[in-house]
mmCIF file as Biopython writes it, N, C-alpha, C and O atoms, coordinates in Angstrom:
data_model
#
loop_
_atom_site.group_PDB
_atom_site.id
_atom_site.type_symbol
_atom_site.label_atom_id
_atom_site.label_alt_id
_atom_site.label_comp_id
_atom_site.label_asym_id
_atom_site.label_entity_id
_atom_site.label_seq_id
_atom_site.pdbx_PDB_ins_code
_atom_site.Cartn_x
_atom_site.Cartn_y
_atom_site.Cartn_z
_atom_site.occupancy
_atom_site.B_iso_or_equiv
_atom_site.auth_seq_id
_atom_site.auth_asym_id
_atom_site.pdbx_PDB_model_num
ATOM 1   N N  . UNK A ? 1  ? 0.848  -1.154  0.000   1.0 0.0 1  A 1 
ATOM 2   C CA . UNK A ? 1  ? 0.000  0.000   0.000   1.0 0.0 1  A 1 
ATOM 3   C C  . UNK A ? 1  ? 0.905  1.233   0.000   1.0 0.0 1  A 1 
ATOM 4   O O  . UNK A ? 1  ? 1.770  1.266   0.875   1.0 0.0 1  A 1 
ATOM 5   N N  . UNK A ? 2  ? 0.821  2.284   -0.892  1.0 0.0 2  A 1 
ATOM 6   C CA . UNK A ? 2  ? 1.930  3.447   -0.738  1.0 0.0 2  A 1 
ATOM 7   C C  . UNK A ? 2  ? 1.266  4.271   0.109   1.0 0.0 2  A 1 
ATOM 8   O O  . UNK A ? 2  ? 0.050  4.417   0.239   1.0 0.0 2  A 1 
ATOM 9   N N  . UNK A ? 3  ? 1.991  4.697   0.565   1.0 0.0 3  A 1 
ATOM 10  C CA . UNK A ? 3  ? 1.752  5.693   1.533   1.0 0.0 3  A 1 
ATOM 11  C C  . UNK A ? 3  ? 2.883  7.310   1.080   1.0 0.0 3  A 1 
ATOM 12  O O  . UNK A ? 3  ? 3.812  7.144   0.290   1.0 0.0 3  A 1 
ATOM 13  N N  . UNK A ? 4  ? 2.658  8.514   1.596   1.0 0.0 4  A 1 
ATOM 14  C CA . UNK A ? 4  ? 2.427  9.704   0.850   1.0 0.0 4  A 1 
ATOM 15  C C  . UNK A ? 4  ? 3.106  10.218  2.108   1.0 0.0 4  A 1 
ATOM 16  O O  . UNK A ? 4  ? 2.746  10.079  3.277   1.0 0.0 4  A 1 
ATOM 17  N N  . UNK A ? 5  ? 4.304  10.922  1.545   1.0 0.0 5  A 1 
ATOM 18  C CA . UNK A ? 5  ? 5.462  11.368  2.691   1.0 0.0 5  A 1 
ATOM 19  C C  . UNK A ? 5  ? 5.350  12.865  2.936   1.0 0.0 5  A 1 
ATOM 20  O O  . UNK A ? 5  ? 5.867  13.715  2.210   1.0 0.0 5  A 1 
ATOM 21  N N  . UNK A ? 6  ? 4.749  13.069  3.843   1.0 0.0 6  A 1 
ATOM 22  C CA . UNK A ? 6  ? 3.973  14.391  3.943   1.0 0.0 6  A 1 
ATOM 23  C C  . UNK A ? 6  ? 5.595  15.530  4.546   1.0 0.0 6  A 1 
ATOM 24  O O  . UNK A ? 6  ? 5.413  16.724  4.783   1.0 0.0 6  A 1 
ATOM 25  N N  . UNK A ? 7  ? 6.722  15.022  4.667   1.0 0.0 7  A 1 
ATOM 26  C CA . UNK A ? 7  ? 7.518  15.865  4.895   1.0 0.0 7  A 1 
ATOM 27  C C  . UNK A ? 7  ? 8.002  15.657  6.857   1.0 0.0 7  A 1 
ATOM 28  O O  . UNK A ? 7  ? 9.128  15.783  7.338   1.0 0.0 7  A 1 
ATOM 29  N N  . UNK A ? 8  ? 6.591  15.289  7.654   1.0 0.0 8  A 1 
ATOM 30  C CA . UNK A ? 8  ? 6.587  14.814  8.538   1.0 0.0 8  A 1 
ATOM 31  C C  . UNK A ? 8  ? 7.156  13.755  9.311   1.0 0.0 8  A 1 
ATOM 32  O O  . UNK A ? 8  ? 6.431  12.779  9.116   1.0 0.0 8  A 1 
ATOM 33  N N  . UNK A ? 9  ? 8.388  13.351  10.344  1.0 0.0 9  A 1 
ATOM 34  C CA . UNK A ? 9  ? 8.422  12.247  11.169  1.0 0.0 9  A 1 
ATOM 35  C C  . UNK A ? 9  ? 7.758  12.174  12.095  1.0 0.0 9  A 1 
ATOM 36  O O  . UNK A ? 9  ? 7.591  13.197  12.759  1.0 0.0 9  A 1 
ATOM 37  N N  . UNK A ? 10 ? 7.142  10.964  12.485  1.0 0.0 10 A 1 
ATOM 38  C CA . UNK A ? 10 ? 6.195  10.294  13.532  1.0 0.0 10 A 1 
ATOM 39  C C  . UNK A ? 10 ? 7.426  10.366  14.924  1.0 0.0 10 A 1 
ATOM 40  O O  . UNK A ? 10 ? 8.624  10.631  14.825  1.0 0.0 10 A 1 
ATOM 41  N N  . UNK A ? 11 ? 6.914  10.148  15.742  1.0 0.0 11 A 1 
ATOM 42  C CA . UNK A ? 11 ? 7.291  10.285  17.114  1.0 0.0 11 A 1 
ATOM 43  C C  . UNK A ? 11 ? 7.632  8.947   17.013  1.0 0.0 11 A 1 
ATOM 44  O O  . UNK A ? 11 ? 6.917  8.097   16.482  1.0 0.0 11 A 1 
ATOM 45  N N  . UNK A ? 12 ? 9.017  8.692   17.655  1.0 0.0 12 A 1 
ATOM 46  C CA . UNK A ? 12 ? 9.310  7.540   18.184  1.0 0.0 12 A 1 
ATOM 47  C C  . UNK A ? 12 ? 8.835  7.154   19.661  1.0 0.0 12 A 1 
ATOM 48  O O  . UNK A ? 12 ? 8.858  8.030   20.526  1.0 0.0 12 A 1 
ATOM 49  N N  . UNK A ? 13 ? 8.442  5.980   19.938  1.0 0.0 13 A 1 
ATOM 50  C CA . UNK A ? 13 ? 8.518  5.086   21.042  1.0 0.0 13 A 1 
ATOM 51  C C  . UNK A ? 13 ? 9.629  5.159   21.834  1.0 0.0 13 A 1 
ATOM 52  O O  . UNK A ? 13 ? 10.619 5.743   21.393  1.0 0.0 13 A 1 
ATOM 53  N N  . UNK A ? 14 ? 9.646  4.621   23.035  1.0 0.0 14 A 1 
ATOM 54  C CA . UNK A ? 14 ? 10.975 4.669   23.592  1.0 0.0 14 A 1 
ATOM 55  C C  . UNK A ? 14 ? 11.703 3.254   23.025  1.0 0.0 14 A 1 
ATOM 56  O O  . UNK A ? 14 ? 12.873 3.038   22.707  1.0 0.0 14 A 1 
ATOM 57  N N  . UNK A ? 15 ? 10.418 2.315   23.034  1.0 0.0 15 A 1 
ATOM 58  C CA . UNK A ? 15 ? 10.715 0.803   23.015  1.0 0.0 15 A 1 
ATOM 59  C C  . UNK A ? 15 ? 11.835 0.659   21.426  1.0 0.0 15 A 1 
ATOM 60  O O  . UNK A ? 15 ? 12.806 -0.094  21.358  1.0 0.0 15 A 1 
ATOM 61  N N  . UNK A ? 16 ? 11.327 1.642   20.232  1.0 0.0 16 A 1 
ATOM 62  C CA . UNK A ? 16 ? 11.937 1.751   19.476  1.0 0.0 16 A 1 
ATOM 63  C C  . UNK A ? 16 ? 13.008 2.079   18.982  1.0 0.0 16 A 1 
ATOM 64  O O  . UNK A ? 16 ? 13.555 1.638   17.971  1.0 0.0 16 A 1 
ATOM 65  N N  . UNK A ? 17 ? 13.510 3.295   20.074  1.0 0.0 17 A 1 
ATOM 66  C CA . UNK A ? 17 ? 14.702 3.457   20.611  1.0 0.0 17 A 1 
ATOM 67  C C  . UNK A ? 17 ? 15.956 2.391   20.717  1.0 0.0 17 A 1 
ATOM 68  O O  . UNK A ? 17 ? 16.994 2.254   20.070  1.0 0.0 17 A 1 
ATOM 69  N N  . UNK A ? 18 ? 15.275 1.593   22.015  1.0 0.0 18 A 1 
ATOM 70  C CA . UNK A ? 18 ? 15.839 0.988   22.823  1.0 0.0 18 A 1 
ATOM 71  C C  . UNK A ? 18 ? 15.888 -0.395  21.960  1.0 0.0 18 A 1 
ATOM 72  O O  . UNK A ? 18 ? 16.723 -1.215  22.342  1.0 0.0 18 A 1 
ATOM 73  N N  . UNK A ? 19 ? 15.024 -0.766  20.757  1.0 0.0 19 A 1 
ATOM 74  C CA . UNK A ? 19 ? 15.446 -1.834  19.642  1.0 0.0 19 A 1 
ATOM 75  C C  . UNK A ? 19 ? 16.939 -1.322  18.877  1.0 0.0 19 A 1 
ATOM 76  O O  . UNK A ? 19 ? 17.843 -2.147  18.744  1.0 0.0 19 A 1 
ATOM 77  N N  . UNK A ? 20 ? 17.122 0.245   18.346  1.0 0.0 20 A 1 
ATOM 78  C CA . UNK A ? 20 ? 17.993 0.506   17.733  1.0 0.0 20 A 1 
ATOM 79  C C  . UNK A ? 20 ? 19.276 0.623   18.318  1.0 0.0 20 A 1 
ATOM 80  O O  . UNK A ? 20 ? 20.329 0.628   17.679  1.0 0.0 20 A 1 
ATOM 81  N N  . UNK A ? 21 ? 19.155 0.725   19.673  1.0 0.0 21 A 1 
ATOM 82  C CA . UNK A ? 21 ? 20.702 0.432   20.113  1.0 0.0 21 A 1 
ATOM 83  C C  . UNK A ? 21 ? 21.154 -0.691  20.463  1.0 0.0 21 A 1 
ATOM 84  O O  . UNK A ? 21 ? 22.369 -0.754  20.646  1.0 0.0 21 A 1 
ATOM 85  N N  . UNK A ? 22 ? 20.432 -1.763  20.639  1.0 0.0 22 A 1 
ATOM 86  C CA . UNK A ? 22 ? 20.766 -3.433  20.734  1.0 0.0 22 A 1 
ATOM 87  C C  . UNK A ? 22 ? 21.229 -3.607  19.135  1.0 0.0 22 A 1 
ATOM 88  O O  . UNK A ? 22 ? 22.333 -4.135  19.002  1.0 0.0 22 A 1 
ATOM 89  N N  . UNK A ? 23 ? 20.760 -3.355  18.306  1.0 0.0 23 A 1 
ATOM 90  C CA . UNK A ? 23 ? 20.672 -2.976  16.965  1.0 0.0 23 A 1 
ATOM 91  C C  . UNK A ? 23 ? 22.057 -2.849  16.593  1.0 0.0 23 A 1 
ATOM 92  O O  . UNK A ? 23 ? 22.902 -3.528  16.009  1.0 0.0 23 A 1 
ATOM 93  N N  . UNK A ? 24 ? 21.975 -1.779  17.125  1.0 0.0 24 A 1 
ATOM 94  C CA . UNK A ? 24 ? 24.049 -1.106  17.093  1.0 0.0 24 A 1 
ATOM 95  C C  . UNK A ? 24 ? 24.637 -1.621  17.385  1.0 0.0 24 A 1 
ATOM 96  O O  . UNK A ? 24 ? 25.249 -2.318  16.575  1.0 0.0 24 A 1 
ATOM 97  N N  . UNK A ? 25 ? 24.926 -1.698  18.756  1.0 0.0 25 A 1 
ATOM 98  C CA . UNK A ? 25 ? 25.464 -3.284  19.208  1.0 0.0 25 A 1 
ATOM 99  C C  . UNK A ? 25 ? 26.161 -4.257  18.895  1.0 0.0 25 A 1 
ATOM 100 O O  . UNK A ? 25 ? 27.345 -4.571  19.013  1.0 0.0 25 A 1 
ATOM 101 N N  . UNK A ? 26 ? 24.898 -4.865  18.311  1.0 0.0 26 A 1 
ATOM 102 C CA . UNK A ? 26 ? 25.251 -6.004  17.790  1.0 0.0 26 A 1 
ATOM 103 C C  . UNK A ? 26 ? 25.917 -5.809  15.782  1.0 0.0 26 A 1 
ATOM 104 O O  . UNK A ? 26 ? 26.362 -6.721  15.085  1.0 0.0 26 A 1 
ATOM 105 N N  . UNK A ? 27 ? 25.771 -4.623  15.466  1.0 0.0 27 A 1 
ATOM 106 C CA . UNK A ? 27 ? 26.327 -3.917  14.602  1.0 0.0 27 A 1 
ATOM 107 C C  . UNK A ? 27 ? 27.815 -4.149  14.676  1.0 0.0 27 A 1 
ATOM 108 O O  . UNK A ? 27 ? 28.550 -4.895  14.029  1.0 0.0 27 A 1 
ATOM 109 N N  . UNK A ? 28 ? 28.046 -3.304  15.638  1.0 0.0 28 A 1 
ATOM 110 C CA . UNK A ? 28 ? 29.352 -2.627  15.921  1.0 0.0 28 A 1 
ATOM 111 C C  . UNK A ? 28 ? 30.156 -3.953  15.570  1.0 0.0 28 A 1 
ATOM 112 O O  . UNK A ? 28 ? 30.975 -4.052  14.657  1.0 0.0 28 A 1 
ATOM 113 N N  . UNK A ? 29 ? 29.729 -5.087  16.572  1.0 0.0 29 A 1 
ATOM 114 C CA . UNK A ? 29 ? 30.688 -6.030  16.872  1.0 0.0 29 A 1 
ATOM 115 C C  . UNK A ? 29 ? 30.680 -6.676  15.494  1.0 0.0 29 A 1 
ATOM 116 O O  . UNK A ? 29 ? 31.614 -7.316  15.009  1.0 0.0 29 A 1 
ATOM 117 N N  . UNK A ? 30 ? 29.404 -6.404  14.880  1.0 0.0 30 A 1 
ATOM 118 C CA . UNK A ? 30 ? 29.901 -7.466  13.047  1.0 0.0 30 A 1 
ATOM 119 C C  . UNK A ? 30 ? 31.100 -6.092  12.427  1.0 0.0 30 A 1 
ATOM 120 O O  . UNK A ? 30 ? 31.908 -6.416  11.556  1.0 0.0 30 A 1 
ATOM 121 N N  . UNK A ? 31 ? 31.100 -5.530  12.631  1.0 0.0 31 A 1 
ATOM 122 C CA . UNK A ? 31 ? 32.069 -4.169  11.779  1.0 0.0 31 A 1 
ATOM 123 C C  . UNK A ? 31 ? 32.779 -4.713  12.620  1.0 0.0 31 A 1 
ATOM 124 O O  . UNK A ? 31 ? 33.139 -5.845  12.299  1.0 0.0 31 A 1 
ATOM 125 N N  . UNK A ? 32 ? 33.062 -4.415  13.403  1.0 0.0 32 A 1 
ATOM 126 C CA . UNK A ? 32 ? 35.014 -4.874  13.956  1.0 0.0 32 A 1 
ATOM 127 C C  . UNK A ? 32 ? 35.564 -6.540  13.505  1.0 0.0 32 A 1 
ATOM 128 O O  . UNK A ? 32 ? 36.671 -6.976  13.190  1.0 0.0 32 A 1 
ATOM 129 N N  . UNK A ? 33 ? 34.035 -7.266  13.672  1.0 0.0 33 A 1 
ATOM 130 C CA . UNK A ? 33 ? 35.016 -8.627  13.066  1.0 0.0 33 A 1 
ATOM 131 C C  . UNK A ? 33 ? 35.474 -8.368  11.568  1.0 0.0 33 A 1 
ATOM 132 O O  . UNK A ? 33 ? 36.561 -8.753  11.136  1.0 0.0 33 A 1 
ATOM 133 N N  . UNK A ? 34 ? 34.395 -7.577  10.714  1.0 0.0 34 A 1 
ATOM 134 C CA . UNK A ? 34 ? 34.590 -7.635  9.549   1.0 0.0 34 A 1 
ATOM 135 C C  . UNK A ? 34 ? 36.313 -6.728  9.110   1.0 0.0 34 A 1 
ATOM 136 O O  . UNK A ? 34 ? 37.149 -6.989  8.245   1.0 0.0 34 A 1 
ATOM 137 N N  . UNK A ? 35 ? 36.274 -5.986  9.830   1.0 0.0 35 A 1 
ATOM 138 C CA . UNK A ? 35 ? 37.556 -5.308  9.856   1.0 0.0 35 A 1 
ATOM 139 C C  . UNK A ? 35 ? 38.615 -5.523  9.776   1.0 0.0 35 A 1 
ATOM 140 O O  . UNK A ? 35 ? 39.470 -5.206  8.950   1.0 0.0 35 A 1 
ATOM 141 N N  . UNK A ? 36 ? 38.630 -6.371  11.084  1.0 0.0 36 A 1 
ATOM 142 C CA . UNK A ? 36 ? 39.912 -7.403  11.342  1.0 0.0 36 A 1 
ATOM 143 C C  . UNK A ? 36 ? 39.718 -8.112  10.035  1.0 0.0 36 A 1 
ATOM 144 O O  . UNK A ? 36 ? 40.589 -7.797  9.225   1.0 0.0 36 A 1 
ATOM 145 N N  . UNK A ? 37 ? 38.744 -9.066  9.537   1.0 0.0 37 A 1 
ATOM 146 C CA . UNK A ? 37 ? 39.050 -10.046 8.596   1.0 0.0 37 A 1 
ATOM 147 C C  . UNK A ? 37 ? 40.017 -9.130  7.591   1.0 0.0 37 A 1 
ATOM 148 O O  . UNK A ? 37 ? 41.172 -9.388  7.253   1.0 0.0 37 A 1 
ATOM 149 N N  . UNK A ? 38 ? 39.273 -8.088  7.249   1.0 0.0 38 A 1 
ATOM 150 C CA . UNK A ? 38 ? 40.180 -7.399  5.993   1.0 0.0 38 A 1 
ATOM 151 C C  . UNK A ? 38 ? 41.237 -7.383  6.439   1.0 0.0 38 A 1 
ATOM 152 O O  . UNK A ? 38 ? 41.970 -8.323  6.130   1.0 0.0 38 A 1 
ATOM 153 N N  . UNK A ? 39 ? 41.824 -6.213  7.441   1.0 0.0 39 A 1 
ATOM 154 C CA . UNK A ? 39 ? 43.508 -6.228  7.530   1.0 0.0 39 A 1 
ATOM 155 C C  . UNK A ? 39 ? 43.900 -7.115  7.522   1.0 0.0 39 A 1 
ATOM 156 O O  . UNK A ? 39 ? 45.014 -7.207  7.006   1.0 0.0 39 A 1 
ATOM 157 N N  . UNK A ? 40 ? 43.348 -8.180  8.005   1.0 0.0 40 A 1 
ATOM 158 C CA . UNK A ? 40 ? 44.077 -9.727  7.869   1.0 0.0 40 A 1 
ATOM 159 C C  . UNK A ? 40 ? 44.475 -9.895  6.664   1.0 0.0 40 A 1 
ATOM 160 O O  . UNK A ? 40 ? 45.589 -10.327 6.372   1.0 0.0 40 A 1 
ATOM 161 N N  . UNK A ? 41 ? 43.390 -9.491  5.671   1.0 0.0 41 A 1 
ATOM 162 C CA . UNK A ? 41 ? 43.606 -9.848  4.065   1.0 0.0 41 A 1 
ATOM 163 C C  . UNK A ? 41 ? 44.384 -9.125  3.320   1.0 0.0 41 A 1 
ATOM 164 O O  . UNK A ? 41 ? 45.040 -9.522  2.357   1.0 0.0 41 A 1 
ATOM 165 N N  . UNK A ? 42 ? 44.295 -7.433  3.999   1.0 0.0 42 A 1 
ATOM 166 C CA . UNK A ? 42 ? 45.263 -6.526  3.194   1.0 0.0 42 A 1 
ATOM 167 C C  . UNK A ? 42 ? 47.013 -6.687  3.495   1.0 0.0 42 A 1 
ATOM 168 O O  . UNK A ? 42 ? 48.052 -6.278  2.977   1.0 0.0 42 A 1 
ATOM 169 N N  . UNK A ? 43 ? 46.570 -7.622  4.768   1.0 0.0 43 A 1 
ATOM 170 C CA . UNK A ? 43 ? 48.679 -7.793  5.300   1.0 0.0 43 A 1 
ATOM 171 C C  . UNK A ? 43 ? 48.839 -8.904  4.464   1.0 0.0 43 A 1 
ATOM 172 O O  . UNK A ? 43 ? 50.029 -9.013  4.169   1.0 0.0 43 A 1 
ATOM 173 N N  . UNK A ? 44 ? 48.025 -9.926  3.869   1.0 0.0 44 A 1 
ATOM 174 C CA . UNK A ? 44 ? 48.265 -10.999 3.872   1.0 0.0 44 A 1 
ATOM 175 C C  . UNK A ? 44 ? 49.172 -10.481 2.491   1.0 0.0 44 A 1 
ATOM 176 O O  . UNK A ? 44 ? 50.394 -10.534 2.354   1.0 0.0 44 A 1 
ATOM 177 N N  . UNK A ? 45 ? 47.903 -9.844  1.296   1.0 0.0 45 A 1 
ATOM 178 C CA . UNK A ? 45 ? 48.559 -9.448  0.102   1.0 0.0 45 A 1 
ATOM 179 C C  . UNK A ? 45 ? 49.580 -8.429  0.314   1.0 0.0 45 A 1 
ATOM 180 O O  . UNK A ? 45 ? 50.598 -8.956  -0.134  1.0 0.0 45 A 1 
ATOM 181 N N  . UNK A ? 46 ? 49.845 -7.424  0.685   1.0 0.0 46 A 1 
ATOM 182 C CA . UNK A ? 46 ? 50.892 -6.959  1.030   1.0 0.0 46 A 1 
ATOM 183 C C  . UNK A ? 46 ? 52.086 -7.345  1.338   1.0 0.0 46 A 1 
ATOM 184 O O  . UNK A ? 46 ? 53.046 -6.636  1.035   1.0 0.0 46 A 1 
ATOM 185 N N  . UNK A ? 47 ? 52.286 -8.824  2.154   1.0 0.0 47 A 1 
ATOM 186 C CA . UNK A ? 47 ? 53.276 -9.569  2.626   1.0 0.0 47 A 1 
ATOM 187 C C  . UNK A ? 47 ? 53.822 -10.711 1.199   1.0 0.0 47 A 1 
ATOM 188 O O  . UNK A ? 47 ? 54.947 -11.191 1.060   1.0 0.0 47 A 1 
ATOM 189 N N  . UNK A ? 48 ? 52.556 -10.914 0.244   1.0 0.0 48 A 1 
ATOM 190 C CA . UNK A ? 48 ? 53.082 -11.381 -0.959  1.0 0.0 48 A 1 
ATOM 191 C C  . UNK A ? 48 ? 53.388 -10.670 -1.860  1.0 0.0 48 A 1 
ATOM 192 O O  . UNK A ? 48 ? 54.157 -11.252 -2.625  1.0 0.0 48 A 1 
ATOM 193 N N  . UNK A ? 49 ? 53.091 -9.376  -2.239  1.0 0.0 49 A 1 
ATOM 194 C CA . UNK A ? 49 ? 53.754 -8.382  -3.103  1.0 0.0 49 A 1 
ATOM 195 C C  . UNK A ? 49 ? 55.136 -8.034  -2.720  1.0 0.0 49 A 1 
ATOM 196 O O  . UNK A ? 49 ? 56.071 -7.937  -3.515  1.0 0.0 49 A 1 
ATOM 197 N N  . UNK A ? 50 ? 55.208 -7.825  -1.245  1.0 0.0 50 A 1 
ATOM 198 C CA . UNK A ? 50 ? 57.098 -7.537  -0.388  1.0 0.0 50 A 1 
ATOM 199 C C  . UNK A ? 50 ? 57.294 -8.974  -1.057  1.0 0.0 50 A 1 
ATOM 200 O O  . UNK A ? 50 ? 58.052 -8.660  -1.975  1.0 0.0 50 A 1 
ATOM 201 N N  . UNK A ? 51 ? 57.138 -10.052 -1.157  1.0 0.0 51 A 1 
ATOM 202 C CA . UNK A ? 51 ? 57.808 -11.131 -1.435  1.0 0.0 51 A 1 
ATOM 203 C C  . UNK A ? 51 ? 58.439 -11.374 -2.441  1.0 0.0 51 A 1 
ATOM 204 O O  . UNK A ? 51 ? 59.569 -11.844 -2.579  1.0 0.0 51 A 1 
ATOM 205 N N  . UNK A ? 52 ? 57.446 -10.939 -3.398  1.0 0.0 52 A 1 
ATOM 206 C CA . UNK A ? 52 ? 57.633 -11.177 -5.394  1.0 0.0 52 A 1 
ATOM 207 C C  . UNK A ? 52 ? 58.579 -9.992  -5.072  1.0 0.0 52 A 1 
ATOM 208 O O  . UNK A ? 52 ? 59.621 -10.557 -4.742  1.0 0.0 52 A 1 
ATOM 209 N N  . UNK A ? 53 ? 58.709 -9.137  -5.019  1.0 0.0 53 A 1 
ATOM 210 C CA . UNK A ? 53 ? 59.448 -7.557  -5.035  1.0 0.0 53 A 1 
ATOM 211 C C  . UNK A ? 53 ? 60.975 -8.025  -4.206  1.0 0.0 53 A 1 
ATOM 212 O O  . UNK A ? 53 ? 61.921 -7.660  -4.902  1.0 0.0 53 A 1 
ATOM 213 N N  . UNK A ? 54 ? 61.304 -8.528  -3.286  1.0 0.0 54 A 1 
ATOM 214 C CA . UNK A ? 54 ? 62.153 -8.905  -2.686  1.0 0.0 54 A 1 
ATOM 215 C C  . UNK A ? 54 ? 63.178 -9.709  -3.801  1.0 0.0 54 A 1 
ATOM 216 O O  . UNK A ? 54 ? 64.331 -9.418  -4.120  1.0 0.0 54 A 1 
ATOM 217 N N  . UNK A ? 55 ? 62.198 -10.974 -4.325  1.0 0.0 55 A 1 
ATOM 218 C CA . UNK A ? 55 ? 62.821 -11.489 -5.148  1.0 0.0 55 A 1 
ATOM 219 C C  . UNK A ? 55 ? 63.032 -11.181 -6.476  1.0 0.0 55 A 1 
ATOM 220 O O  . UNK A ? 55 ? 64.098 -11.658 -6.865  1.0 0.0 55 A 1 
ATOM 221 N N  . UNK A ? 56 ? 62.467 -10.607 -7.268  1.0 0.0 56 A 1 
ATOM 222 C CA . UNK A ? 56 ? 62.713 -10.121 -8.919  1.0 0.0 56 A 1 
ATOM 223 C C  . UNK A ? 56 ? 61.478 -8.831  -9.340  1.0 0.0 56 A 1 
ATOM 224 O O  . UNK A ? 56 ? 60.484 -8.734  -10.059 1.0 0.0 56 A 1 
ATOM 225 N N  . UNK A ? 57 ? 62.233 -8.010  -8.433  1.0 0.0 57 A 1 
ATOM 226 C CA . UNK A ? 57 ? 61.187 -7.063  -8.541  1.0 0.0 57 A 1 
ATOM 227 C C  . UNK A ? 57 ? 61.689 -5.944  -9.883  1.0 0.0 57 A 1 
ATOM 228 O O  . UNK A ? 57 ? 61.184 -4.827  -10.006 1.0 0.0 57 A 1 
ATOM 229 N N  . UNK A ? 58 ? 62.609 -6.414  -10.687 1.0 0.0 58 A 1 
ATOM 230 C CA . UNK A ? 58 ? 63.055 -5.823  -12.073 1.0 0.0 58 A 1 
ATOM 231 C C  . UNK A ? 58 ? 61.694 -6.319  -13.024 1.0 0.0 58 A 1 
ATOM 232 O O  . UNK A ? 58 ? 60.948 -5.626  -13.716 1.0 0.0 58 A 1 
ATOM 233 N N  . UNK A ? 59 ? 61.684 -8.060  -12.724 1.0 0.0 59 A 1 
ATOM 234 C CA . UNK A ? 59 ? 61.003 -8.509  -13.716 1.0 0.0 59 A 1 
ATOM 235 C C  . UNK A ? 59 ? 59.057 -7.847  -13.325 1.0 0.0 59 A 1 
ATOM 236 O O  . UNK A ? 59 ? 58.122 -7.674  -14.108 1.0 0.0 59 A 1 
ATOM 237 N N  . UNK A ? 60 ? 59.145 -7.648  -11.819 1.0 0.0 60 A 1 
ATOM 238 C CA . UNK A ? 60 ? 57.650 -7.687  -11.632 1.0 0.0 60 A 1 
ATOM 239 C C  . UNK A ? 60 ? 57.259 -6.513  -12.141 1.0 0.0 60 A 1 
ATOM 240 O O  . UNK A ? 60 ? 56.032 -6.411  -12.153 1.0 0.0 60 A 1 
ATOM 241 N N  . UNK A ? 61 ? 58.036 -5.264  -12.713 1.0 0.0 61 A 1 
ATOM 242 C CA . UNK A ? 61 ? 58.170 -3.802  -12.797 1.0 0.0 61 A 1 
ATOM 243 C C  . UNK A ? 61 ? 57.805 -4.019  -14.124 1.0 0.0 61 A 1 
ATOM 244 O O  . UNK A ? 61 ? 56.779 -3.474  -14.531 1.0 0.0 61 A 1 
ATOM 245 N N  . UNK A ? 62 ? 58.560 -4.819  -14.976 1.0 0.0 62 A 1 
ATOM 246 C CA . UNK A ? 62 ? 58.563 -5.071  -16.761 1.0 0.0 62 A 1 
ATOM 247 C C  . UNK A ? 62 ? 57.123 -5.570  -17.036 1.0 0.0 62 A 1 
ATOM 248 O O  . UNK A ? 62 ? 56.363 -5.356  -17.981 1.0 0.0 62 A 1 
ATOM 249 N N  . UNK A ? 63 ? 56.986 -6.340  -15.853 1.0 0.0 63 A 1 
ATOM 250 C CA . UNK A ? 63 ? 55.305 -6.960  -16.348 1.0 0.0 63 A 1 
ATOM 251 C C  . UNK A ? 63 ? 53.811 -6.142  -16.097 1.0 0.0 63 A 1 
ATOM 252 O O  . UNK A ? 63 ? 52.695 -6.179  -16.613 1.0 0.0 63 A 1 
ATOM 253 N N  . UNK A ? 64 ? 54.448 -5.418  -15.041 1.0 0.0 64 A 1 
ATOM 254 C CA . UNK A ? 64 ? 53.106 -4.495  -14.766 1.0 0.0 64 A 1 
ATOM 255 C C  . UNK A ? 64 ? 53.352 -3.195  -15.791 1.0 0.0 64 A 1 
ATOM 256 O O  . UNK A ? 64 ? 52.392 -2.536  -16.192 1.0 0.0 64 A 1 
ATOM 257 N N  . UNK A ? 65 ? 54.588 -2.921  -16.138 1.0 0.0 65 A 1 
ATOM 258 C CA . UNK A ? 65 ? 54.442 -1.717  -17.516 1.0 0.0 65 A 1 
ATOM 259 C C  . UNK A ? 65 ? 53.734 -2.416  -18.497 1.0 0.0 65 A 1 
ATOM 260 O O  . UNK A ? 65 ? 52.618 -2.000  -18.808 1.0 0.0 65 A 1 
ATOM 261 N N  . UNK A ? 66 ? 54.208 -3.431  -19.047 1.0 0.0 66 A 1 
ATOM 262 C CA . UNK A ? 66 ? 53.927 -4.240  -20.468 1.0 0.0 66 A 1 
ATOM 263 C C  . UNK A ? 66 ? 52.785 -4.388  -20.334 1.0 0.0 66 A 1 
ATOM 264 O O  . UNK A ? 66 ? 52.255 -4.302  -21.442 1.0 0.0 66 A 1 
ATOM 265 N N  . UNK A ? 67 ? 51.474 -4.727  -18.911 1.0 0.0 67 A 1 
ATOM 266 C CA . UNK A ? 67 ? 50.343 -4.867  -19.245 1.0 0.0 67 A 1 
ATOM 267 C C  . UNK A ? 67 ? 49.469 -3.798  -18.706 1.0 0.0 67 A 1 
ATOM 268 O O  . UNK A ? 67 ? 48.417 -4.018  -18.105 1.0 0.0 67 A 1 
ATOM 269 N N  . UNK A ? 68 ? 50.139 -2.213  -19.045 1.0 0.0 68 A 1 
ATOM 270 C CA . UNK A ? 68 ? 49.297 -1.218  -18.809 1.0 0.0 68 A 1 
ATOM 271 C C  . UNK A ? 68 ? 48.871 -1.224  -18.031 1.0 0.0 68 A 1 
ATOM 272 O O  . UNK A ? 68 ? 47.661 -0.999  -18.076 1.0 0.0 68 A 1 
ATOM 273 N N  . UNK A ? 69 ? 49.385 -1.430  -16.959 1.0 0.0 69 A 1 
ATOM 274 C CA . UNK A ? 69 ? 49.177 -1.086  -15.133 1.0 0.0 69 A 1 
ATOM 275 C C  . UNK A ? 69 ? 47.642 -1.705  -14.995 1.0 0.0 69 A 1 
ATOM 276 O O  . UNK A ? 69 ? 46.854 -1.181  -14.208 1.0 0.0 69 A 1 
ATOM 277 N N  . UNK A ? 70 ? 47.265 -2.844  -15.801 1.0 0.0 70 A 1 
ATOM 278 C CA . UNK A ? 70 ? 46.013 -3.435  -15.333 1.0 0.0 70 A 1 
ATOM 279 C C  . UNK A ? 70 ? 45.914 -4.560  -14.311 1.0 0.0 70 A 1 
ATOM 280 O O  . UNK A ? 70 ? 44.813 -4.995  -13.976 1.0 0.0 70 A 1 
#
């Protein structure tokens, strides 16, 4: 059924409130795991690019020119 957005917000509840910060909450803590997972992932590749680069980083230089930095 559409309903017609008169420009107006309705009054919140308290109870509704008090849903959105359990809400957060339990938010927050998925964002920090998700976080960690990444840096995990951005050291991981980072620690294999220092690697290739350590070892023949002339040749890894020739290959990323030759294929137009794609």
């Amino acid at each position: 059924m559409p309903t017609h957005d008169s420009g107006q917000s309705r009054p919140q509840r308290q109870n509704e409130k008090t849903d959105e910060v359990e809400t957060s909450a339990e938010s927050s803590s998925d964002v920090a795991e998700r976080h960690e997972k990444l840096t995990e992932d951005v050291d991981a590749i980072l620690d294999e690019i220092d690697d290739v680069l350590e070892t023949n980083a002339e040749d890894f230089v020739r290959a990323f020119v030759q294929k137009g930095g794609e």
